[in-house]
Structure formats: C-alpha cells, structure tokens
PAMI-480184 format. One line per 8 residues: number of its first residue (from 1); their letters; for each residue y, x, z of C-alpha. Coordinates in pm, 1 decimal. Layout:
REM PAMI-480184
NUM) a) Y:X:Z | ...
END
This chain:
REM PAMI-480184
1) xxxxxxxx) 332.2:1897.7:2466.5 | 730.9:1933.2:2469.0 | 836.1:1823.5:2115.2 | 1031.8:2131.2:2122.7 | 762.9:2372.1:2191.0 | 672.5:2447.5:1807.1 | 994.8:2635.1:1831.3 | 907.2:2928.0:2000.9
9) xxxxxxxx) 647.4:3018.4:1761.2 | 911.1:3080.5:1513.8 | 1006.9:3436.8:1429.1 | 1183.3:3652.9:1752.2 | 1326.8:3329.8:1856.1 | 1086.6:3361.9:2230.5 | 1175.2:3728.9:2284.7 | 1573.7:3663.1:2219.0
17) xxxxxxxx) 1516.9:3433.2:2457.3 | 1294.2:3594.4:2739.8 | 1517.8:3881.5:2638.4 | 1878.5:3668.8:2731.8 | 1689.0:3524.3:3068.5 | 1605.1:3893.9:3167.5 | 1929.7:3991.2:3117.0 | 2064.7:3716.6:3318.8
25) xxxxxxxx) 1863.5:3752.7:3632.9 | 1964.3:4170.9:3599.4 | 2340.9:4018.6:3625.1 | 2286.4:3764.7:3915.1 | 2185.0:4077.7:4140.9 | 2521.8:4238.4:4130.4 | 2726.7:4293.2:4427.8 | 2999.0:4119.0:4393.2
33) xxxxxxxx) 2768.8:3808.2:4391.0 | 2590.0:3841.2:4711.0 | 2862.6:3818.5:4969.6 | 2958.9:3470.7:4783.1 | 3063.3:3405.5:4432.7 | 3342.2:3176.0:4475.4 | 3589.2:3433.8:4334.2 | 3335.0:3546.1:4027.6
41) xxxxxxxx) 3314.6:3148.2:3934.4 | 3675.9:3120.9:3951.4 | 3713.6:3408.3:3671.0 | 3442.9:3324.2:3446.4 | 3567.4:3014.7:3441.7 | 3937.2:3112.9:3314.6 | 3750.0:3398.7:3053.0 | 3541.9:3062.7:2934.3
49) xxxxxxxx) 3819.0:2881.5:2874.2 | 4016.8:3141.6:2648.5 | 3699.4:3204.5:2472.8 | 3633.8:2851.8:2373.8 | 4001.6:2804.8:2334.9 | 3962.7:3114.1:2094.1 | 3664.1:2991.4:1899.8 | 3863.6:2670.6:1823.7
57) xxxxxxxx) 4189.8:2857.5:1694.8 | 4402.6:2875.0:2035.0 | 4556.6:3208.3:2138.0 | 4538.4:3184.0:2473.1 | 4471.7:3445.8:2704.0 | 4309.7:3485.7:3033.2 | 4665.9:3567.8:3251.4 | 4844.9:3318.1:3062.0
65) xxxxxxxx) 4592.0:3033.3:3218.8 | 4564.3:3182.1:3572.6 | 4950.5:3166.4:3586.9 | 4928.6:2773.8:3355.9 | 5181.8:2946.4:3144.0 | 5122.5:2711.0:2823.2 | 5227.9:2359.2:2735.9 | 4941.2:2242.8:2451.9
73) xxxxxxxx) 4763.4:1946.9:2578.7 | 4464.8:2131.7:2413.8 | 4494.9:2411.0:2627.2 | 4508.2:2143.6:2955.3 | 4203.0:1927.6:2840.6 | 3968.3:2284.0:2805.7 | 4074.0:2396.0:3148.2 | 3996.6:2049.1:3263.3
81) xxxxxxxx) 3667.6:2014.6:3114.2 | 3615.6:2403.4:3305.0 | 3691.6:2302.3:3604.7 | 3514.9:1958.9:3613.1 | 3129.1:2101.7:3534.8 | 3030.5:2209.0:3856.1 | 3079.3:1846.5:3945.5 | 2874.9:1688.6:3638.0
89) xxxxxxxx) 2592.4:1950.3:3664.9 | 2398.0:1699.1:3919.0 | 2473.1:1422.9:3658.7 | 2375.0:1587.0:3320.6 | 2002.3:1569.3:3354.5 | 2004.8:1178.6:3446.3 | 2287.1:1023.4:3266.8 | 2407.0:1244.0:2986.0
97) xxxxxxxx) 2550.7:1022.3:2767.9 | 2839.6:920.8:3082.7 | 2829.5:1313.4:3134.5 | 2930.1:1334.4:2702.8 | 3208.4:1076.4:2728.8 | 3363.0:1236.6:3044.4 | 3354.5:1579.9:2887.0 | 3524.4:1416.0:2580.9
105) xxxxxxxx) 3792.7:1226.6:2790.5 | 3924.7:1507.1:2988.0 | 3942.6:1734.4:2679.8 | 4123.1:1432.4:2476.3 | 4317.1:1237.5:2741.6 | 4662.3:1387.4:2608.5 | 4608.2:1389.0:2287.3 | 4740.2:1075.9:2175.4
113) xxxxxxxx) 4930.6:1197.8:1860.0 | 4592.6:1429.8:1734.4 | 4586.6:1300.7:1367.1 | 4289.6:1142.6:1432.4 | 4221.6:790.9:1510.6 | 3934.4:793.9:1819.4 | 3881.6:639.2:2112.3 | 3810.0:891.6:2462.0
121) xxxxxxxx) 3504.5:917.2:2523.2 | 3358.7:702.8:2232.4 | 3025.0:858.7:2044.2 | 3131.9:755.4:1675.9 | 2834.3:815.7:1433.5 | 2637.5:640.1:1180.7 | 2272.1:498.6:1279.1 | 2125.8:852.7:1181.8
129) xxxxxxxx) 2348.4:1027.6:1407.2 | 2300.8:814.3:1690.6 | 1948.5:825.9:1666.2 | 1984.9:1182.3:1720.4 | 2196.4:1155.9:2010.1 | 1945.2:902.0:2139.6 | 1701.0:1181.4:2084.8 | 1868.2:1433.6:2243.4
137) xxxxxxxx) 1970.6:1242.2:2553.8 | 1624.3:1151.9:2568.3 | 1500.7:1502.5:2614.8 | 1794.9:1586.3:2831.0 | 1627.3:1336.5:3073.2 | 1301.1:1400.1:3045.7 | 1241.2:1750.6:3051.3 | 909.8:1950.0:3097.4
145) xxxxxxxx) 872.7:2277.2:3226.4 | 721.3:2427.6:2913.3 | 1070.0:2505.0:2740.8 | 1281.1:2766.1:2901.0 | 1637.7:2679.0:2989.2 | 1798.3:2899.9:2731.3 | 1630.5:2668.6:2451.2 | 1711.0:2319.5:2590.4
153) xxxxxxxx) 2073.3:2453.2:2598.5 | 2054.8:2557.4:2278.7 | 1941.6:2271.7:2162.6 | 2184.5:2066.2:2302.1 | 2465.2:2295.3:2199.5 | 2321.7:2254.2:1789.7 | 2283.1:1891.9:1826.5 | 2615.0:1820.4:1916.6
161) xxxxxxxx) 2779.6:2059.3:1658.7 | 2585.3:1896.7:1354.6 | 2583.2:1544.8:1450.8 | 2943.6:1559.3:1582.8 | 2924.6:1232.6:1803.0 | 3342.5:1296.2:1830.3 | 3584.1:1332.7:1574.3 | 3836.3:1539.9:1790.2
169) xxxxxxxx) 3750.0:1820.7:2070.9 | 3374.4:1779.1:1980.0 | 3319.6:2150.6:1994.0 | 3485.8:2193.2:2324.8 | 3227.7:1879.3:2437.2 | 2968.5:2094.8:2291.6 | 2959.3:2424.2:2451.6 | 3058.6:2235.5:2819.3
177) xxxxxxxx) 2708.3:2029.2:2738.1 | 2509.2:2330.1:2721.5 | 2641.3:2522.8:3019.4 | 2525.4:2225.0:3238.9 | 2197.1:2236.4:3041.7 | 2199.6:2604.1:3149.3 | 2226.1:2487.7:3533.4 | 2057.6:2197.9:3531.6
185) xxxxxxxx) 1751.5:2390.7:3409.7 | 1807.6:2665.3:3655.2 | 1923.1:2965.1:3474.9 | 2286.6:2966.8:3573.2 | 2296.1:2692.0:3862.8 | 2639.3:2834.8:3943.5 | 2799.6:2843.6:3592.1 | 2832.6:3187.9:3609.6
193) xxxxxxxx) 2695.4:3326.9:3286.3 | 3002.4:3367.0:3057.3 | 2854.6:3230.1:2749.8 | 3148.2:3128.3:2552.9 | 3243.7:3482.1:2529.9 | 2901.7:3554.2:2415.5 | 2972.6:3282.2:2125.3 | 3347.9:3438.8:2082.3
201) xxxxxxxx) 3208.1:3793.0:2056.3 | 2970.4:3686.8:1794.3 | 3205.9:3458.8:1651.6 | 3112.1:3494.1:1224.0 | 2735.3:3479.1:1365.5 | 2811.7:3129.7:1586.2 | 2957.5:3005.8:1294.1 | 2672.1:3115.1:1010.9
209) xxxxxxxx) 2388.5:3016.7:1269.8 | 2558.8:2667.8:1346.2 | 2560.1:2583.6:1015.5 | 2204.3:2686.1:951.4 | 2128.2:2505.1:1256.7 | 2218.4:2202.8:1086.3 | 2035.4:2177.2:732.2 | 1667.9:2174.9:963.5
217) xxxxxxxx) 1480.8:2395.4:792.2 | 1252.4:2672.1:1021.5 | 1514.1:2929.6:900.9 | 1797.7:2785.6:1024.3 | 1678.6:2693.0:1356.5 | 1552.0:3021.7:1391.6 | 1880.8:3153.2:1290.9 | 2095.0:2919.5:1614.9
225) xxxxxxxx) 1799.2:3000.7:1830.9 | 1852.9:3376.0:1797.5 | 2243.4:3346.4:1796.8 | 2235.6:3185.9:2115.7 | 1974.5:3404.8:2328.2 | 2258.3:3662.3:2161.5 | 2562.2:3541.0:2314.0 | 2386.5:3476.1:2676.2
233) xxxxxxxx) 2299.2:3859.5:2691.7 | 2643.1:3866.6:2621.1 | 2791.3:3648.9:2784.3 | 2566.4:3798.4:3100.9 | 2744.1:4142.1:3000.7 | 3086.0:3983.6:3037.3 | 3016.9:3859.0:3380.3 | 2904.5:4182.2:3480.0
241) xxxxxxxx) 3216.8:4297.9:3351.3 | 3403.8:4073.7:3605.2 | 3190.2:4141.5:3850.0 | 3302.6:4521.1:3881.4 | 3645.8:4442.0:3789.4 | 3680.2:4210.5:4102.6 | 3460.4:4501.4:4317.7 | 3747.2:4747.4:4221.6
249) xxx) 4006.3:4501.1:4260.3 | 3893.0:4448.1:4619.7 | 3831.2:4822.7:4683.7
END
C-alpha cells in the first residue's frame, strides 16, 4: 500500500480531490486548446508568475511581465523558475533533489545582497528536516498508481513549506515543485492548470491550511488537502478564463 493512501479516508479530502481532477479534464477540452496550446502555456505561465509573485508580497502584474517592465531580481528569478519547468518535468520524478536545487538557483541567482546568508541551491535543515526531504524525494521517485496526482502534489507542495529546506525563495521552490508533480503524474502534462492563482485567490485559506499542514495532526492535513483540490478547481477556472480571452482575442 502507498504510505499515503490512509489519507484519502480522511474527511472530503477524496471528493475535493476527484472534484479538482474533474474539473481539470472539463478545462483541457476547451477550444482554444485543441488547435495547439503553445499560446495558452505562454499566458498561464505569466498569470502564474504574478500570482506567486503576489502570494510572496510582489505587486506585479501580468502586462508589466509580458512587456519585462520591472527591475527586482525577485521578479527575474520567478519568471525564470516559470519558464524553466517544462524542461525539469522529465527530471522531477527521477532526480528531485537536482530538480529542488535548480528551482532554488534560478529563483536566487541575483540575490546576492538578500539578508540572508545561503548558498543556491543548498537544502539547509537539521537531521529531522532532512529526513523528511529524504522522505519526500523518496516518494517522488517511487510512486504507485494508487494516489491521484492532485495528492502527491499536494504533498510535495506541504512538505516543502513546513520543512523549508531554503532559507530564501523557498516558497517560490515550493509551488514550482508541485506543478511538475502535477505533470509528472499526468494531470497537467502541459503546465497548464493555473494553480498559483488558485492559491492567490484563496490566499487567507493557503495560508491557515499551510500552517495546519504542518503541526501533523489528521485535522490539519485534512485542512492542506482540501485547500489544494480548492485552488486547482480554481486555478482550472482561471485557465478557462484565458482560454476564451485568447479565443476573442483571435476572433
């Protein structure tokens, strides 16, 4: 049996989630996506950015990063993390502890004067912490076919919040981890599901469940679990949102 498996007996967390995956294959029928998605991809990727740019303090909106008008090396590294996951999907589900550290370097590499005394790239936890990142790279890398995607990413997303394996941009690292646990499982092979938005939209909840996430008990897992089937139906709705946008654009 998966060792995550228990989890879906707790409380709604298996509908949220059957409900989220519904609502995500609904979204990948739309119209804009079947004569290519090249220019869908493109946009969620610039609405991810300003949403996880947004969940981190940064005002910075969609138009100002499709014309790169901003000068925070914050602002680079997210759009740089963005754009480099459709390359590091293939990699996530057999090495991704390299796949953490490159996340972590391009959202850090110009941040030399950040307060904070880190190394790129460098997990920085206590033996407790790392045996949870050992854990979680573990399952990462040997996955079963008894946990739907939704959950693995989940997981991964709540790991890496609580055990914060980086002192700076760990959050960032975070929510790029569990959009390639999203593809590499098969739910959003194309990083098309706007999920950071989802997060953004739900923003007090993301922060309440994360933190209840993090003190283990049933509740609290229960609590993340439902968040994040949450912000995927959301974050599907934003996509769909682009979708006809780019559909009337073109018309």
């Amino acid at each position: 049996m998966d060792p995550l498996a228990p989890l879906l007996e707790l409380s709604e967390v298996a509908d949220a989630l059957e409900n989220a995956r519904a609502n995500v294959d609904r979204m990948l029928w739309h119209e804009a996506l079947r004569g290519g998605d090249e220019l869908v991809a493109a946009e969620v990727a610039l609405h991810s950015a300003s949403a996880t740019l947004a969940l981190d303090g940064y005002d910075c909106d969609v138009e100002r990063l499709r014309e790169r008008d901003f000068d925070d090396p914050a602002v680079s590294g997210v759009l740089r993390v963005i754009e480099a996951l459709p390359g590091l999907a293939p990699m996530w589900p057999v090495s991704p502890r390299y796949v953490l550290a490159k996340l972590h370097t391009l959202a850090t590499k110009e941040l030399p004067d950040a307060g904070v005394d880190f190394e790129p790239g460098r997990i920085e936890v206590d033996d407790k912490g790392m045996n949870r990142i050992n854990a979680l790279c573990a399952l990462v890398t040997n996955p079963t076919k008894e946990i739907p995607a939704a959950m693995a990413a989940a997981v991964v997303h709540g790991e890496l919040l609580a055990v914060r394996p980086f002192p700076v941009a760990n959050n960032v690292v975070a929510r790029a981890a569990s959009r390639l646990a999203l593809a590499s499982k098969g739910l959003d092979p194309k990083l098309l599901i706007t999920v950071d938005a989802g997060h953004l939209e739900r923003a007090p909840e993301y922060v309440g469940a994360q933190r209840a996430w993090a003190t283990g008990t049933p509740d609290g897992v229960r609590s993340w679990l439902k968040h994040y089937g949450k912000a995927l139906t959301a974050g599907a709705a934003e996509t769909l949102q682009i979708c006809t946008e780019l559909m009337k654009d073109a018309g």
